[in-house]
Jmol script that loads the backbone (N, CA, C; Angstrom):
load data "model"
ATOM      1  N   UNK A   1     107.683  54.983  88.485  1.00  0.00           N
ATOM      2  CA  UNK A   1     107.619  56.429  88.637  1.00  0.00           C
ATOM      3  C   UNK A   1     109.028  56.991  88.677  1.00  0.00           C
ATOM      4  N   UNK A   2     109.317  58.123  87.701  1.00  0.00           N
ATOM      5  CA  UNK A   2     110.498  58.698  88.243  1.00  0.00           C
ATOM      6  C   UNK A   2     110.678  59.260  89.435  1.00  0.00           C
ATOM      7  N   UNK A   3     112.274  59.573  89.466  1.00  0.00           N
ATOM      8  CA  UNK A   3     112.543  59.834  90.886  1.00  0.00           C
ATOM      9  C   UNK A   3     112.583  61.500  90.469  1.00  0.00           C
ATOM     10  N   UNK A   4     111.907  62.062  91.948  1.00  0.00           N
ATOM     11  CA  UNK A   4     111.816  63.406  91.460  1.00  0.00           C
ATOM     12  C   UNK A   4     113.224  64.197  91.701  1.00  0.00           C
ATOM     13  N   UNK A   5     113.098  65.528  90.555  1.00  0.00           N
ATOM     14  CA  UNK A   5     114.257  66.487  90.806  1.00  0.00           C
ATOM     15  C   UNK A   5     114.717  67.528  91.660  1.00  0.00           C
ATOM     16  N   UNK A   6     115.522  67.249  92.327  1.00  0.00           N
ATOM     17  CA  UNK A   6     115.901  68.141  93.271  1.00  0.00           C
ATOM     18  C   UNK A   6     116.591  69.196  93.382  1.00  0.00           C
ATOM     19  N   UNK A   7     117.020  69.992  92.290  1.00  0.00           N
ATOM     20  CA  UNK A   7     117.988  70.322  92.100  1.00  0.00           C
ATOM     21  C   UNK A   7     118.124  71.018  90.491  1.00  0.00           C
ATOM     22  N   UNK A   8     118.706  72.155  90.662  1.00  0.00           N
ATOM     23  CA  UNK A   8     119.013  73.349  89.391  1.00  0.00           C
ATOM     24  C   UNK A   8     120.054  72.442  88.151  1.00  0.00           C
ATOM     25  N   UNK A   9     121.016  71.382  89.291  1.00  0.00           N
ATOM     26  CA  UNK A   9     121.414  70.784  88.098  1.00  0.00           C
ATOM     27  C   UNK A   9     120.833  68.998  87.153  1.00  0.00           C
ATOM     28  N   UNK A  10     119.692  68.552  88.157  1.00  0.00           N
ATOM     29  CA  UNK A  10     118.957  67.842  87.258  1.00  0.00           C
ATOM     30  C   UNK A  10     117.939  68.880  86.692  1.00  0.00           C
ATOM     31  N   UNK A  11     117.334  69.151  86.666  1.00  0.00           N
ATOM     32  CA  UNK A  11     116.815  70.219  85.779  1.00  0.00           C
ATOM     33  C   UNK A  11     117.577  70.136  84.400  1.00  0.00           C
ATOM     34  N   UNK A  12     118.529  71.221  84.570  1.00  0.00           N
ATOM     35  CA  UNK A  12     119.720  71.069  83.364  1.00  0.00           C
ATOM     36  C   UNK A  12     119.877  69.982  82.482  1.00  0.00           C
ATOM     37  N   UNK A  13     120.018  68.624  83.715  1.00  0.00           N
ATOM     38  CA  UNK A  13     120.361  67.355  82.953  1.00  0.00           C
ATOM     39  C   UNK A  13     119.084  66.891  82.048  1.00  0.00           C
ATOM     40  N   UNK A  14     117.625  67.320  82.380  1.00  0.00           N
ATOM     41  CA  UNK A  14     116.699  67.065  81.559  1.00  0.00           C
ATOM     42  C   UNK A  14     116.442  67.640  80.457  1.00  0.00           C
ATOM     43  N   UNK A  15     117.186  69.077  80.279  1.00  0.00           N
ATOM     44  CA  UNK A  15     117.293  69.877  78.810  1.00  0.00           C
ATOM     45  C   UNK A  15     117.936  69.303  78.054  1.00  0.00           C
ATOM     46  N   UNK A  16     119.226  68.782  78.435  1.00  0.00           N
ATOM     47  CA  UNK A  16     120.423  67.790  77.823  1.00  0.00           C
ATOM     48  C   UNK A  16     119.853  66.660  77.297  1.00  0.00           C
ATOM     49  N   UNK A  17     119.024  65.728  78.058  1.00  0.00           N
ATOM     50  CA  UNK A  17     118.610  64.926  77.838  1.00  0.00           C
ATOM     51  C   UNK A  17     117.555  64.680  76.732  1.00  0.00           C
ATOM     52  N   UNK A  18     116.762  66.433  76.438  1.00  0.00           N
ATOM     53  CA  UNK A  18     115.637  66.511  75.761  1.00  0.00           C
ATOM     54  C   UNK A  18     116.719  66.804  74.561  1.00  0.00           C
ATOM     55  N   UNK A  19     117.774  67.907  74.382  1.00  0.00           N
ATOM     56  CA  UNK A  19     118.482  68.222  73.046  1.00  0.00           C
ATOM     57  C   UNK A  19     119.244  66.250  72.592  1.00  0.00           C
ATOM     58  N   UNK A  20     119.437  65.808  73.393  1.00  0.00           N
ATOM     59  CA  UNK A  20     120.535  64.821  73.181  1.00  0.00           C
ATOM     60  C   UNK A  20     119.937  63.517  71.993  1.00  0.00           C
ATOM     61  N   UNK A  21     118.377  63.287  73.038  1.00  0.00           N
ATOM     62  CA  UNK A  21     117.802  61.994  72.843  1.00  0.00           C
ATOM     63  C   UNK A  21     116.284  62.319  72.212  1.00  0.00           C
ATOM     64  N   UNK A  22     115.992  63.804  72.371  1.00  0.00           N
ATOM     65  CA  UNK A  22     114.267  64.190  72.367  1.00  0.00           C
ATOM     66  C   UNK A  22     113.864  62.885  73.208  1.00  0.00           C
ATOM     67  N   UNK A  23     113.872  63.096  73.983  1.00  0.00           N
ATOM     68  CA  UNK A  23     113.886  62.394  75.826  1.00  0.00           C
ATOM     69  C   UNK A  23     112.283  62.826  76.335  1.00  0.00           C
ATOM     70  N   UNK A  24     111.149  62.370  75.882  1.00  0.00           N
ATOM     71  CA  UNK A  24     109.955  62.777  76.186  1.00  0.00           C
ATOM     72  C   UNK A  24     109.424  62.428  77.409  1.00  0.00           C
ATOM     73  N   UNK A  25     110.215  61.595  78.408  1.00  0.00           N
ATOM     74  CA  UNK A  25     110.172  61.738  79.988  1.00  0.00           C
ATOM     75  C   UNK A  25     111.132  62.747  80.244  1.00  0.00           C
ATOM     76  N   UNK A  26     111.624  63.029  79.792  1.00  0.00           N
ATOM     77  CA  UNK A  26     112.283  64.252  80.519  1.00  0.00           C
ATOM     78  C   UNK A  26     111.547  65.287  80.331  1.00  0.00           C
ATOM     79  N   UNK A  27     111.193  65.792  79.150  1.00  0.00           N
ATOM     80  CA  UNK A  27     110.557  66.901  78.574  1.00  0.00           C
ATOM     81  C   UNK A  27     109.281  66.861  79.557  1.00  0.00           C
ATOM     82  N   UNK A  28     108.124  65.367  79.617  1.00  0.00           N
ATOM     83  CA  UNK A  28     107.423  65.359  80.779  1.00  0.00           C
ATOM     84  C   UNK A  28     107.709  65.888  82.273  1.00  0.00           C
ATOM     85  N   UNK A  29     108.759  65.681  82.612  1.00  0.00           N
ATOM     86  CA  UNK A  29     108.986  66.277  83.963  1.00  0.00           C
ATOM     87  C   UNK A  29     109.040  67.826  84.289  1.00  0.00           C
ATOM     88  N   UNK A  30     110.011  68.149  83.362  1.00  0.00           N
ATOM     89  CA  UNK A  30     109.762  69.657  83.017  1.00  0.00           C
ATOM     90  C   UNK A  30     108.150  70.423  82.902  1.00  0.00           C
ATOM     91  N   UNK A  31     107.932  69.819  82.209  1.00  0.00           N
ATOM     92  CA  UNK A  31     106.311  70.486  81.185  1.00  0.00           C
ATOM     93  C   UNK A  31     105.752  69.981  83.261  1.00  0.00           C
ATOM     94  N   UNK A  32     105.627  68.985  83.699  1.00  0.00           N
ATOM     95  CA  UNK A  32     104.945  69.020  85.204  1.00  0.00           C
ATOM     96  C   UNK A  32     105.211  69.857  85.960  1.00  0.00           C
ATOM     97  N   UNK A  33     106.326  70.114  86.275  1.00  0.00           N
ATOM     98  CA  UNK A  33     107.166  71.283  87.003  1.00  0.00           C
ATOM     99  C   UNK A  33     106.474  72.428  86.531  1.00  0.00           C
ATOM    100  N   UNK A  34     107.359  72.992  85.609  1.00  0.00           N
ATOM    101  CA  UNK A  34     107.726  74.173  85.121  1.00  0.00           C
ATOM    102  C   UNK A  34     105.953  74.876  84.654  1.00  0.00           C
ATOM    103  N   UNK A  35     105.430  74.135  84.103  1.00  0.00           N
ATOM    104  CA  UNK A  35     103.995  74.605  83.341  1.00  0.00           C
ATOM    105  C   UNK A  35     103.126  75.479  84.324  1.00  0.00           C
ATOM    106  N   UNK A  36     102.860  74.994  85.640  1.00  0.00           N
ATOM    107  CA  UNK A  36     102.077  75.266  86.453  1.00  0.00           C
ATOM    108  C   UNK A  36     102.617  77.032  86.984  1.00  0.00           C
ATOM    109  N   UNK A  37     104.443  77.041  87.252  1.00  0.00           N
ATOM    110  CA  UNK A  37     105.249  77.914  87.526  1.00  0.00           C
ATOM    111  C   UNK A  37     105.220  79.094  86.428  1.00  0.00           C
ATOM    112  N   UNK A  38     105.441  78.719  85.166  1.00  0.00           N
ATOM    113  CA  UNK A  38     105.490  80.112  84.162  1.00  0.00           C
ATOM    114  C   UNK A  38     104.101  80.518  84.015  1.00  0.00           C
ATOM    115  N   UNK A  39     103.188  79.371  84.267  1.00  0.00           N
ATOM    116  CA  UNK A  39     101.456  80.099  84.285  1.00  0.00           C
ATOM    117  C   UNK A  39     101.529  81.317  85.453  1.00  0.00           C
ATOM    118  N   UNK A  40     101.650  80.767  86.500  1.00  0.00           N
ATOM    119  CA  UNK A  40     101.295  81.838  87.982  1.00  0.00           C
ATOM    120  C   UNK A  40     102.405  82.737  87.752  1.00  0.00           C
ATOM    121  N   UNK A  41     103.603  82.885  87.008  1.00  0.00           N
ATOM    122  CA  UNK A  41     104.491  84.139  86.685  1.00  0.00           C
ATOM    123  C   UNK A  41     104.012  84.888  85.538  1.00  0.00           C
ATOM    124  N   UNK A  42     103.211  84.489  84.778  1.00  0.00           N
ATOM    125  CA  UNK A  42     102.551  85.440  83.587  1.00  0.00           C
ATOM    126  C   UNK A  42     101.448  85.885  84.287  1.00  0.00           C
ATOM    127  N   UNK A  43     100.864  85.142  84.997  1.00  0.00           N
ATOM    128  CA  UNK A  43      99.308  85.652  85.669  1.00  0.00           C
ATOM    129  C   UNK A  43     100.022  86.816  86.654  1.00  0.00           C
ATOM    130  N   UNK A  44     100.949  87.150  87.139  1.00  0.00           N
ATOM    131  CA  UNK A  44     101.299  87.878  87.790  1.00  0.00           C
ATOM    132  C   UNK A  44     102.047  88.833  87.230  1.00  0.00           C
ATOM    133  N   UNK A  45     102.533  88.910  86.254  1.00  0.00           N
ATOM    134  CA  UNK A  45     103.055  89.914  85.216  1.00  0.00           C
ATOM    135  C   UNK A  45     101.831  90.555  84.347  1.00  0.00           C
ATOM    136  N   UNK A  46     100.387  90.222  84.624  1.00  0.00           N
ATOM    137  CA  UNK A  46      99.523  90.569  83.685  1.00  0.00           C
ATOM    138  C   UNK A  46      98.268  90.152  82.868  1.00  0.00           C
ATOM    139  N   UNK A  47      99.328  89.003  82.425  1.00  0.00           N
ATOM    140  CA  UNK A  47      98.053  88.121  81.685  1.00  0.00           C
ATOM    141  C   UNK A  47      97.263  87.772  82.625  1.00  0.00           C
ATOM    142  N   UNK A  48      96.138  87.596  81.285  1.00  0.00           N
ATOM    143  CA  UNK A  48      94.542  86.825  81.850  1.00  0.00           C
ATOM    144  C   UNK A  48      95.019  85.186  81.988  1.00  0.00           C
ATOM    145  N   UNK A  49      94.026  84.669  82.490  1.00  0.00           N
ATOM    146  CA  UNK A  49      93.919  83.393  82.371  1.00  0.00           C
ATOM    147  C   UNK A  49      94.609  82.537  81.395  1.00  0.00           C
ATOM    148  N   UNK A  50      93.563  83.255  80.143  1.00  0.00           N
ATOM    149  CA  UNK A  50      93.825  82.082  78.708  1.00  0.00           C
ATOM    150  C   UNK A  50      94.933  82.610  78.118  1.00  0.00           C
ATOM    151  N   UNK A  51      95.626  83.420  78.232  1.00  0.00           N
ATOM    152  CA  UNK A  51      96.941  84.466  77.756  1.00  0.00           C
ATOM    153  C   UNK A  51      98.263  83.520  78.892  1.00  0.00           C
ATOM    154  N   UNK A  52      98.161  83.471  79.555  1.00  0.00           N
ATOM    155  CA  UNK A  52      98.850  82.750  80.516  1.00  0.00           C
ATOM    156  C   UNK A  52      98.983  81.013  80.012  1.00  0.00           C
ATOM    157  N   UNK A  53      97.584  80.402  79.806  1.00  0.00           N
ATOM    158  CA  UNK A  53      97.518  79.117  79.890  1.00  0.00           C
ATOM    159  C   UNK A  53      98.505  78.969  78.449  1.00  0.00           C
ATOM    160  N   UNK A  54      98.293  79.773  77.175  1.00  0.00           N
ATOM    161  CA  UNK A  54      98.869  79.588  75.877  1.00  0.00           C
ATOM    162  C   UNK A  54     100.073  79.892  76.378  1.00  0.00           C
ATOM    163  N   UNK A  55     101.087  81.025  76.526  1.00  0.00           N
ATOM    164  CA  UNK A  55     102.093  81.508  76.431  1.00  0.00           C
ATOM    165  C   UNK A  55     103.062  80.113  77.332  1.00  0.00           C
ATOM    166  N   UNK A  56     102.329  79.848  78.407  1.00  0.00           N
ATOM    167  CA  UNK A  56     103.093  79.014  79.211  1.00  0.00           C
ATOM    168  C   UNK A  56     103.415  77.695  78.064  1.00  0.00           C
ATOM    169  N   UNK A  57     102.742  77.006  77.371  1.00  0.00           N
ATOM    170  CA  UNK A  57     102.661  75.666  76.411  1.00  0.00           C
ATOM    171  C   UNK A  57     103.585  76.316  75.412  1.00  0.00           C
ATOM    172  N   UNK A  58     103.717  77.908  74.565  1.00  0.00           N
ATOM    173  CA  UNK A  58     104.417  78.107  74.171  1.00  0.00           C
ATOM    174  C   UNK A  58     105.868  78.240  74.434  1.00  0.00           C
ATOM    175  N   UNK A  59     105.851  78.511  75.894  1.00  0.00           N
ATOM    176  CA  UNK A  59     107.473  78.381  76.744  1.00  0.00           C
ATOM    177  C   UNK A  59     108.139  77.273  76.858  1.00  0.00           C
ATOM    178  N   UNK A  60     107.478  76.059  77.220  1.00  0.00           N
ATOM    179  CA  UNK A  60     107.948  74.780  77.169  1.00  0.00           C
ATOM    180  C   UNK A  60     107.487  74.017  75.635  1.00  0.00           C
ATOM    181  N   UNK A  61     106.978  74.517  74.742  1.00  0.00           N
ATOM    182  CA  UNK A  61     107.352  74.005  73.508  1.00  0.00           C
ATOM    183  C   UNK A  61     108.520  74.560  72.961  1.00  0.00           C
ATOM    184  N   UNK A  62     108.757  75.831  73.137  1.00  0.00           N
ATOM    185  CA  UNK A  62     110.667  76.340  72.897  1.00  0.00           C
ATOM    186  C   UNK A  62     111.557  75.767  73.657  1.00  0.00           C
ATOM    187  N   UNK A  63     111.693  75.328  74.725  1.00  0.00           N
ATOM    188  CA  UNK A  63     112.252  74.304  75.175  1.00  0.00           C
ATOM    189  C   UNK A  63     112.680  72.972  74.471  1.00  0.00           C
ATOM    190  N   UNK A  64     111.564  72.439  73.842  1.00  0.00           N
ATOM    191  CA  UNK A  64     111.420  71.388  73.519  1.00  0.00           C
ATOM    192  C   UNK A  64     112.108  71.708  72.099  1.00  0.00           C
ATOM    193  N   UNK A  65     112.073  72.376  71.246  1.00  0.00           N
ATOM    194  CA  UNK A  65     112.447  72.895  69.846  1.00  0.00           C
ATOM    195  C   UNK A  65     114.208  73.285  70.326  1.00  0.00           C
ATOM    196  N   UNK A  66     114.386  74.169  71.325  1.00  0.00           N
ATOM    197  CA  UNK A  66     115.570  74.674  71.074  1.00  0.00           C
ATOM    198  C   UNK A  66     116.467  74.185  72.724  1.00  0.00           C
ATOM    199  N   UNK A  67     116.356  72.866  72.922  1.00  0.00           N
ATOM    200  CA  UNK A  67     116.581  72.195  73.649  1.00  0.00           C
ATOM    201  C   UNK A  67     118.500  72.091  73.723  1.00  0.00           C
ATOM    202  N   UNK A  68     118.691  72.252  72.511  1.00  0.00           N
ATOM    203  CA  UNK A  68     119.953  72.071  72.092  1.00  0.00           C
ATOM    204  C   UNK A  68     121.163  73.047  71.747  1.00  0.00           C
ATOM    205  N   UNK A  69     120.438  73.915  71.541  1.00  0.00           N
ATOM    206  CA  UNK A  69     120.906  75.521  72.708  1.00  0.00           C
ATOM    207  C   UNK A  69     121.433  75.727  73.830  1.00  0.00           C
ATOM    208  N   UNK A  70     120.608  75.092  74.799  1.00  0.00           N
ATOM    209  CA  UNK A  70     120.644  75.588  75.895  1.00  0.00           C
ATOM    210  C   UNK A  70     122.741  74.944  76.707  1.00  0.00           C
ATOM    211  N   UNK A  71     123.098  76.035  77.419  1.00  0.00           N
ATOM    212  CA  UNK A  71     124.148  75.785  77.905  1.00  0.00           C
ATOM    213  C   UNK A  71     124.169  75.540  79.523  1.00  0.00           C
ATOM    214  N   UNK A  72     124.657  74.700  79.839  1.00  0.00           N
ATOM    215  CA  UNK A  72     124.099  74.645  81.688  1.00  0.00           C
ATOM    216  C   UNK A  72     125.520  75.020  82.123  1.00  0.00           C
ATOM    217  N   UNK A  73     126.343  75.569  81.496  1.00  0.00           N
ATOM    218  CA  UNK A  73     127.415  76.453  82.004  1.00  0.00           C
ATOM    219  C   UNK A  73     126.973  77.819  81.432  1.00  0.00           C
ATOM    220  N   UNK A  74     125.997  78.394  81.122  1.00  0.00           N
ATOM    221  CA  UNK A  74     126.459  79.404  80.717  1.00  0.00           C
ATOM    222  C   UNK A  74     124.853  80.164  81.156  1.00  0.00           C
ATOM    223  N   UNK A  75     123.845  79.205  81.805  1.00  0.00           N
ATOM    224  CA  UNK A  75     122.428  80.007  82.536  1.00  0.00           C
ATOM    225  C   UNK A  75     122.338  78.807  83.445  1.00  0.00           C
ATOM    226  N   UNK A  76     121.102  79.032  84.223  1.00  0.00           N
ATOM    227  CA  UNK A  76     120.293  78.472  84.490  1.00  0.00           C
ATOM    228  C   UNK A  76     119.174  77.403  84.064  1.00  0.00           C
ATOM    229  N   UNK A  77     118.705  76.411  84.341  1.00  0.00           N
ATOM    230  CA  UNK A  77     117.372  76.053  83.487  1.00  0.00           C
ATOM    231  C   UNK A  77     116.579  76.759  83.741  1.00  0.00           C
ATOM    232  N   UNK A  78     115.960  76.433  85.574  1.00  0.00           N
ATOM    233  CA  UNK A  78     114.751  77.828  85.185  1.00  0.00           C
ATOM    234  C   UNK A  78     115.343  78.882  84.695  1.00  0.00           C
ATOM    235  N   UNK A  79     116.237  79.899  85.032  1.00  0.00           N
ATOM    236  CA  UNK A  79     116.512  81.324  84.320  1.00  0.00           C
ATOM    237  C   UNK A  79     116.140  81.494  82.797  1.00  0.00           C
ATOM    238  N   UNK A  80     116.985  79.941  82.115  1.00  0.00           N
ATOM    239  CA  UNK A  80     116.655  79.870  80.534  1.00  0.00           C
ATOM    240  C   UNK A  80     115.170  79.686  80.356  1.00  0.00           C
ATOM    241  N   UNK A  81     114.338  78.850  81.061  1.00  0.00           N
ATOM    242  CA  UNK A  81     113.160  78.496  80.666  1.00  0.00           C
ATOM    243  C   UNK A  81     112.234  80.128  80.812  1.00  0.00           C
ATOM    244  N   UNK A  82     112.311  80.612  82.170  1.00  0.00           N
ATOM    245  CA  UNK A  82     111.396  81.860  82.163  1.00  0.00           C
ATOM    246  C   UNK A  82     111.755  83.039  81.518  1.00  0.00           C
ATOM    247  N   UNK A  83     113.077  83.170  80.635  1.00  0.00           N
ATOM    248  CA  UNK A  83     113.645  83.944  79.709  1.00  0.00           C
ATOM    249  C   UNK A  83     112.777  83.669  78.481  1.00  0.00           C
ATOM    250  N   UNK A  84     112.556  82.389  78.135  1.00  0.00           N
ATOM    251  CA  UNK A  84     111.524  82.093  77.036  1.00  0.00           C
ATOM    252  C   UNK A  84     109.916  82.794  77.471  1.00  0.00           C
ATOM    253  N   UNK A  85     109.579  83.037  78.579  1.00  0.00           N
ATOM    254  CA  UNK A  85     108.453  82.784  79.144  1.00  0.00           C
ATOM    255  C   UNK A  85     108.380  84.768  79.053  1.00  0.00           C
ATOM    256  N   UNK A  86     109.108  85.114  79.173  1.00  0.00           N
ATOM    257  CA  UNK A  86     109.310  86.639  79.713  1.00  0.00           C
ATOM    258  C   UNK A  86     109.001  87.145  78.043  1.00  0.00           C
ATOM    259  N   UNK A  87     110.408  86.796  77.146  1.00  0.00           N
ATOM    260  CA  UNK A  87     109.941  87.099  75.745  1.00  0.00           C
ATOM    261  C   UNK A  87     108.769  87.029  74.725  1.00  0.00           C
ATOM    262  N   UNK A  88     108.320  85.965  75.296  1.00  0.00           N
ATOM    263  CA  UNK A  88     107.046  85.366  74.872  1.00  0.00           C
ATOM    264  C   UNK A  88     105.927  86.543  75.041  1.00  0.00           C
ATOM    265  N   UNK A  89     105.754  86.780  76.660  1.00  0.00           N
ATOM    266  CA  UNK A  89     104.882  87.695  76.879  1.00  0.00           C
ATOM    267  C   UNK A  89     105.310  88.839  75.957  1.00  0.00           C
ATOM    268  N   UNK A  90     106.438  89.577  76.461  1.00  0.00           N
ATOM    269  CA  UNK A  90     106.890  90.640  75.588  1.00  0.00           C
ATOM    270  C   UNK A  90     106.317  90.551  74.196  1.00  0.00           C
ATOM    271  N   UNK A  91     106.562  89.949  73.357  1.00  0.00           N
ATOM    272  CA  UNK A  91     105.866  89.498  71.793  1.00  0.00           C
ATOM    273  C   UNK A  91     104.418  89.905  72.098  1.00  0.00           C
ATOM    274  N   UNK A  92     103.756  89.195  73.034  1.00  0.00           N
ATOM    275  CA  UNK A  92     102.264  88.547  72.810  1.00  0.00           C
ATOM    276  C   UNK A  92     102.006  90.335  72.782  1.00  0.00           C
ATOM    277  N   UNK A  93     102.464  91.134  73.496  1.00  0.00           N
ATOM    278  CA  UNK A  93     101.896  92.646  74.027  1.00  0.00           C
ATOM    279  C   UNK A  93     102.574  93.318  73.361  1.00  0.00           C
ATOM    280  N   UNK A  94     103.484  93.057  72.019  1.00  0.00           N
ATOM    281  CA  UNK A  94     103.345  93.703  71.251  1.00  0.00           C
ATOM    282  C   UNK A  94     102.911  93.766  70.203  1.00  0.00           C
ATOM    283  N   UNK A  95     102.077  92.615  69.851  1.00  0.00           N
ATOM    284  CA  UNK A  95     101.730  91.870  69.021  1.00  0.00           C
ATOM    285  C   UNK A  95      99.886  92.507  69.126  1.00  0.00           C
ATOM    286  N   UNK A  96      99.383  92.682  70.704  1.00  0.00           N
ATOM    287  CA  UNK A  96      98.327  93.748  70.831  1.00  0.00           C
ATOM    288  C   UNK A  96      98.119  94.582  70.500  1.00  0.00           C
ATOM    289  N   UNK A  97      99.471  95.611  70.654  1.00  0.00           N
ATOM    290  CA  UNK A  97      99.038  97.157  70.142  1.00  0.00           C
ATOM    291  C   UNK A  97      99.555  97.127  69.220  1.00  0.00           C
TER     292      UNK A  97
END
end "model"
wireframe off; spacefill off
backbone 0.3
color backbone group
């Protein structure tokens, strides 16, 4: 079992790890974490259920795609990850009307 993350800068080190190696235990740890977190922040910004359950798989699949982007001097992981998560929604509701 991995050892769990404690911390804003393993976090980071698992984005690195996902741009570096496509590191699919890392990307796992994240997607455990993070999935459950951008769900209950879209459900609370709005979305329904199934609007939430998609957008969230879409947040950590941009992760996973643009992994190699990301700067851990220059954001956050969560900040970067729920920045994906925020835009996402944004799209999905404009993409409604």
């Amino acid at each position: 079992m991995a050892e769990p993350v404690s911390s804003e800068a393993d976090w980071s080190g698992l984005i690195v790890a996902i741009a570096l190696r496509q590191d699919r235990e890392a990307f796992a740890r994240l997607f455990h974490y993070f999935a459950p977190r951008v769900k209950g922040y879209l459900k609370r910004a709005g979305l329904n259920d199934g609007a939430s359950e998609e957008v969230a798989q879409e947040t950590l699949l941009a992760v996973w795609r643009k992994a190699a982007l990301f700067n851990p001097a220059g954001s956050s992981a969560s900040g970067w990850i729920f920045t994906f998560a925020r835009n996402l929604r944004v799209d999905l509701l404009r993409r409604e009307r």
